[in-house]
Steps between C-alpha positions, in 0.01 A plus 500: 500500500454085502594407859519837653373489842240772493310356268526180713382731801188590220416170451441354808331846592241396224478190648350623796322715389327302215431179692144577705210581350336800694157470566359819209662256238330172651200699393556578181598154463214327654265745245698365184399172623184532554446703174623226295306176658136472514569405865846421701560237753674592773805260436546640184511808634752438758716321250529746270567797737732247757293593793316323814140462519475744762646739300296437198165514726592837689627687189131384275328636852719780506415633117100393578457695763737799513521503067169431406592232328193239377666206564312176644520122554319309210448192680411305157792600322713495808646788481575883539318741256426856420088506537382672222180564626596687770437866531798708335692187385515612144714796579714370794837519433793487790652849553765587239870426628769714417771638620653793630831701346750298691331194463523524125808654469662239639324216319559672155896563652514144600347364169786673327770417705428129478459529121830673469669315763800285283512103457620295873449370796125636545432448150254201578338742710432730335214405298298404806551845673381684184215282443402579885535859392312527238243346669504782759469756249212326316275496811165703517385613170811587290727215275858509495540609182263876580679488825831550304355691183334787792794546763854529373804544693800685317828512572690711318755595720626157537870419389599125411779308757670230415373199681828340535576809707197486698567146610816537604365852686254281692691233558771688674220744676319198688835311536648784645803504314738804295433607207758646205298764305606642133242785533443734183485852659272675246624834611817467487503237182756265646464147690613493863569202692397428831505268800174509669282345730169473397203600771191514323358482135256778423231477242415903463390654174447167320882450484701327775791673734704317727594666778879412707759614664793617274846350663708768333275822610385355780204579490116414344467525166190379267634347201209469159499158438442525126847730474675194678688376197709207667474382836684206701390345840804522733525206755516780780270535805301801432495804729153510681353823579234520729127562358493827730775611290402429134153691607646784645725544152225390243136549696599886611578668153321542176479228185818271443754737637514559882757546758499611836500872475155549436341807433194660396381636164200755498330507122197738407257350298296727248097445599475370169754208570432502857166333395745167424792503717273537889383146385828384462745330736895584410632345839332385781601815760384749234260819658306669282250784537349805276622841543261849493557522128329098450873401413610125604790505742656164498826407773672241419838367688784387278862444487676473199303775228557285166118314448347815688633736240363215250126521665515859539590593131217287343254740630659813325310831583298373718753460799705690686788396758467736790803357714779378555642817285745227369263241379311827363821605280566131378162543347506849318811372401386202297212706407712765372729226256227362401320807388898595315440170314163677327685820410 
């Protein structure tokens, strides 16, 4: 993936979003320091957390007065200190910072993205941008190391790509240039070559999909990049679709595979299941409600049936397609081989 350009796009993304300090982590900072001196001048302090004197003054007023915090001006050692004297300053401790699902999801994501990321241009950089999140995930009262031993993200889903096709994806994608595909149809078991121009790059399901307009059906297609098995950038101008369009075809349907005939699935949850499914969101113009019988009703528009069927068979018994009648027959009839496969 060396030299791709979303990764490019990543890294300087980082970079603005790593460089200030926000003010709950000047805190947390300024308590390390004075926990570790018997007293802190205030050019030390400014030093070692690169800010003004203002700064330095308003944040120790801020944590005295709104925190609690017992911290005063020893004029004999000439500098800040916790007082321990003071009433409650042997159990004063800042308020715990943590974060919340996103927040750590996409520090743990980032973490392993950067550690998996392969040798090039941002390899110098890397290191740094790790180090800065670490240090995020250390904050408050939990070390890296339990931070990473407690919360896991798995991804078992995920298929390996070829980074040599990734580059040469990207490249072409951002330089708006053709693209020759040798794309393994799984179905099918046969590679088909393409001309395409690439849109958009999708990351959905822990794999990527790259979604373009197919020059010999005329049409959008989303190709899986990890079933891409040669590609070659074509010096051609790309054909540019307006946004409006790509949403219309890829925003409007259900999972990976949309269109513009979209039309809506009605599945009957058992109560038992229904318990799961009302707190989830399969696409964002889903309606869902509970019938007389405490049975989740869940609507859900869609185009082309393939990762619908998917969804819908993994909760066995406990659904039921109640229309379209031909989305409902698709079903029984994968239910019905697969039951022939047990006798």
């Amino acid at each position: 993936m060396r030299e791709s350009g979303i990764f490019l796009l990543l890294y300087l993304s980082a970079q603005e979003w790593i460089s200030p300090m926000d003010r709950t982590e000047r805190f947390h900072n300024i308590d390390q320091l004075l926990r570790k001196r018997r007293a802190t001048p205030l050019a030390v302090m400014m030093e070692e957390l690169g800010m003004s004197r203002a700064t330095v003054k308003r944040d120790i007023e801020y944590m005295r007065d709104r925190l609690g915090a017992p911290i005063v001006w020893d004029r004999s050692m000439r500098g800040y200190r916790y007082d321990e004297n003071a009433p409650g300053a042997d159990s004063f401790s800042l308020p715990g910072l943590w974060f919340n699902a996103s927040e750590v999801h996409a520090l743990l994501t980032m973490d392993h993205l950067l550690a998996n990321l392969q040798p090039g241009l941002l390899g110098p950089h890397i290191d740094p941008l790790r180090r800065r999140v670490h240090a995020l995930l250390e904050q408050g009262d939990h070390s890296l190391e339990e931070v990473e031993n407690r919360i896991r993200i798995s991804r078992v889903a995920r298929r390996d790509i070829e980074p040599q096709v990734f580059e040469v994806i990207t490249t072409a994608l951002l330089q708006r240039q053709r693209l020759r595909l040798y794309h393994y149809n799984r179905a099918s078991d046969k590679v088909v070559e393409r001309e395409v121009s690439p849109q958009r790059l999708l990351y959905y399901r822990d794999n990527w999909y790259l979604d373009a307009w197919c020059h010999l059906r005329k049409e959008l297609r989303s190709f899986a990049v990890d079933a891409v098995r040669r590609v070659e950038g074509l010096h051609v101008a790309a054909k540019n679709l307006p946004e409006a369009e790509l949403d219309a075809v890829y925003r409007a349907g259900y999972g990976i595979f949309s269109g513009r005939d979209v039309r809506t699935a009605i599945l009957r949850f058992s109560p038992g299941k229904a318990r799961w499914v009302s707190s989830e969101t399969w696409h964002g113009a889903q309606n869902g409600y509970y019938d007389e019988e405490g049975c989740y009703v869940l609507e859900i528009p869609y185009s082309v049936d393939t990762e619908l069927i998917m969804d819908i068979l993994r909760h066995g018994m406990e659904v039921e397609v109640i229309e379209p009648p031909e989305l409902r027959e698709k079903v029984k009839a994968q239910l019905r081989q697969a039951l022939n496969r047990y006798e």
